[in-house]
Every structure is written in structure tokens, then in C-alpha cells.
C-alpha positions in Angstrom: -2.3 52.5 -28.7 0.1 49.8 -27.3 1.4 47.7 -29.8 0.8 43.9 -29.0 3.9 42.0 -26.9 5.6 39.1 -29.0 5.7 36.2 -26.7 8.8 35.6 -25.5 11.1 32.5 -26.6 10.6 29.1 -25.2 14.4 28.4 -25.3 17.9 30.3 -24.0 21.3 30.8 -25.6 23.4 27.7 -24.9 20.3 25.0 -24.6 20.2 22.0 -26.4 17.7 20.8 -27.9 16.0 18.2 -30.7 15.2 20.1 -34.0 12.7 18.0 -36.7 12.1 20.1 -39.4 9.0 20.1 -41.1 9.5 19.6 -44.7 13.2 18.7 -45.4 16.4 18.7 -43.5 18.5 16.7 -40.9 16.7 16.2 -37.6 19.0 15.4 -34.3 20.4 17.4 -31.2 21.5 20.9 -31.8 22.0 24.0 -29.4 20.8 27.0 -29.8 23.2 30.0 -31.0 21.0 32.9 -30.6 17.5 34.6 -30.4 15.7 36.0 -33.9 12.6 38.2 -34.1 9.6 35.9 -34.9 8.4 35.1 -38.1 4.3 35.6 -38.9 3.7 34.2 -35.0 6.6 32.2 -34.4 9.9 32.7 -32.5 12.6 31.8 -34.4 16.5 31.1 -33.3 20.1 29.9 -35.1 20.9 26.6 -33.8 24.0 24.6 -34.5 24.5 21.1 -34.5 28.4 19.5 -33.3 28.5 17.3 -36.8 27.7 20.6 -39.4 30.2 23.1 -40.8 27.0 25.7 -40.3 24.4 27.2 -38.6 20.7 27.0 -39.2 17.6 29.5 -38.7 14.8 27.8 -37.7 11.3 28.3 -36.0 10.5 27.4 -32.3 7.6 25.6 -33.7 10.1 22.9 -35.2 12.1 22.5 -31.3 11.9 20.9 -28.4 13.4 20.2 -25.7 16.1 17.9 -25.6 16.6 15.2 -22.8 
């Protein structure tokens, strides 16, 4: 049996984009770092925002794209 295709991520390396995370956290512009395997159903990336010391993982879910 074929095992069932992951969709592929909404976002590219070197996009920027508006992260609101769901339960806590600093929303704003950040770009995204790299591509992660999904979580459960949902793509994940590292993003990194200009104004942090660090890097974050989060899920496409909490993304979008930034204007």
C-alpha cells in the first residue's frame, strides 16, 4: 500500500509572514527559516522575527501571509 502524501507547505524559505499564536506568545512579522515535518496534520516551520535573539517552531495553522 502507498502511504498517504503530507500536503505540502503553504510557505517557502525566506518568506515573510504574520505569526498569531494561539495560546500565548508575541504576534508580529517574522520570516520563515526553514521547513519541519508536520505535526498530527499540520505543517510546521522555524520562523525568526528581526527584534528576538531566537528562533521559533511553529505550526502553519498559526501563519499567514504577510502583506
Amino acid at each position: 500500500m502507498k502511504k498517504p502524501t503530507v500536503s505540502s507547505h503553504r510557505f517557502k524559505v525566506g518568506q515573510t509572514v504574520f505569526y498569531t499564536p494561539g495560546v500565548s506568545g508575541r504576534s508580529g512579522v517574522f520570516t520563515i527559516m526553514q521547513r519541519l515535518p508536520p505535526e498530527s496534520s499540520d505543517n510546521q516551520y522555524r520562523i525568526k522575527s528581526a527584534d528576538e535573539p531566537f528562533d521559533r517552531v511553529v505550526k502553519e495553522s498559526e501563519l499567514e501571509t504577510a502583506m
